[in-house]
C-alpha positions in Angstrom: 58.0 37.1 53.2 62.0 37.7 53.8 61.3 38.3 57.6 61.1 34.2 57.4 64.1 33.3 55.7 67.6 33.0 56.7 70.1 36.3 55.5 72.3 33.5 53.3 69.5 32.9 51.4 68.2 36.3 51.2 71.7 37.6 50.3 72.2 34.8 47.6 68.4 36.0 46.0 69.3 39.3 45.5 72.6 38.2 44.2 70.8 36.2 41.4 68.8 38.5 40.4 71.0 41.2 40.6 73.0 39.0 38.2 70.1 38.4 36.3 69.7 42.6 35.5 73.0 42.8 34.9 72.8 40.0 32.1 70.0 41.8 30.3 71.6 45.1 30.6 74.3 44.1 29.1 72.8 42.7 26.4 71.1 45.5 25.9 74.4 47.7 26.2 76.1 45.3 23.5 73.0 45.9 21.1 72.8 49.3 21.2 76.3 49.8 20.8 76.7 47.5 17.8 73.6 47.1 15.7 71.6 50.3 16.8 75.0 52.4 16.7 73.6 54.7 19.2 74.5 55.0 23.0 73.3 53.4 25.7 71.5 56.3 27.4 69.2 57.2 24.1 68.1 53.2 24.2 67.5 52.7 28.5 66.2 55.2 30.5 67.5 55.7 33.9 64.0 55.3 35.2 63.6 51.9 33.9 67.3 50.9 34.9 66.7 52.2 38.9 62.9 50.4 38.0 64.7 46.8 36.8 67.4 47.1 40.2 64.1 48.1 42.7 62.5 44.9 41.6 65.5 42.7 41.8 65.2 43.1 45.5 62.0 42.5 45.9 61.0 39.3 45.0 62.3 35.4 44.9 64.6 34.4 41.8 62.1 32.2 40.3 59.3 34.6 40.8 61.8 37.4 40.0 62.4 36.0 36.5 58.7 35.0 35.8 57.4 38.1 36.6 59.8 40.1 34.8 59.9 38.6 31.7 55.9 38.6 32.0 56.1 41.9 32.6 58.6 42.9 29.0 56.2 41.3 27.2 53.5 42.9 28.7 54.6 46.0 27.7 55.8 45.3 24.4 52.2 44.3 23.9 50.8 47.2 25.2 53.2 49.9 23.3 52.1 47.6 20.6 48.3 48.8 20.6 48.9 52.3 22.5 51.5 52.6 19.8 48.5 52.0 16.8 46.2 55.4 18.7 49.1 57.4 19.3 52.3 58.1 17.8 54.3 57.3 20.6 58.4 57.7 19.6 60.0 56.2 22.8 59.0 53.1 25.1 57.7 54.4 28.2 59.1 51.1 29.9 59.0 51.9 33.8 55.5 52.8 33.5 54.8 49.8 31.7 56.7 47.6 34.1 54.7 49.3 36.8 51.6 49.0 35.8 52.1 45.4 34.8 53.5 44.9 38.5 50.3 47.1 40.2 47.7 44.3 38.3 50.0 41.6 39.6 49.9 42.8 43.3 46.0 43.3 42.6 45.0 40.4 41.8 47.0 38.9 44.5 45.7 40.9 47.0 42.3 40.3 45.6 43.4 36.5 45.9 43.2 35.9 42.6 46.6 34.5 43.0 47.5 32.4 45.3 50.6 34.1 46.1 53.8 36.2 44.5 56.4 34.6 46.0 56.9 30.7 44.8 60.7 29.4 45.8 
């Protein structure tokens, strides 16, 4: 997919979504710090921060976004239900987020959908 497009572009895609991590992590860093009074490592783990930067240069902004919000609520769903048979403590995010992202290359290898990269 990138091998087609020109570096300006490419550069300016990971630069969005880059941005875009950034933004949530923050967030994330502000609400850990305030409301959950706790640090930032107990809250993210450095798996699912290296996860969230690994994806940010992988796919288009627009698909970047979709997919990644698709995939948080994927797996807020899932600890949701695991969380019922198990008593899981923590969020096991990155695995989550990875095997939300291994169905989503599945089924668009399988060509269930039409493709992963929409501009």
């Amino acid at each position: 997919m990138f091998n087609n497009i020109y570096d300006e572009f490419l550069l300016m895609t990971i630069a969005i979504n880059l941005l875009v991590v950034v933004f949530m992590l923050s967030i994330v860093f502000m609400y850990s710090r305030y409301k959950l009074k706790t640090s930032f490592n107990k809250t993210l783990g450095l798996g699912d921060v290296l996860l969230f930067l690994a994806l940010a240069f992988s796919f288009a902004s627009v698909s970047f976004i979709v997919l990644f919000v698709f995939g948080l609520v994927f797996s807020l769903i899932l600890h949701l239900i695991l969380k019922q048979k198990s008593k899981l403590q923590t969020v096991p995010l990155a695995g989550y987020l990875s095997l939300f992202f291994a169905i989503s290359y599945l089924a668009y290898w399988t060509g269930f959908l039409p493709t992963l990269y929409i501009l």
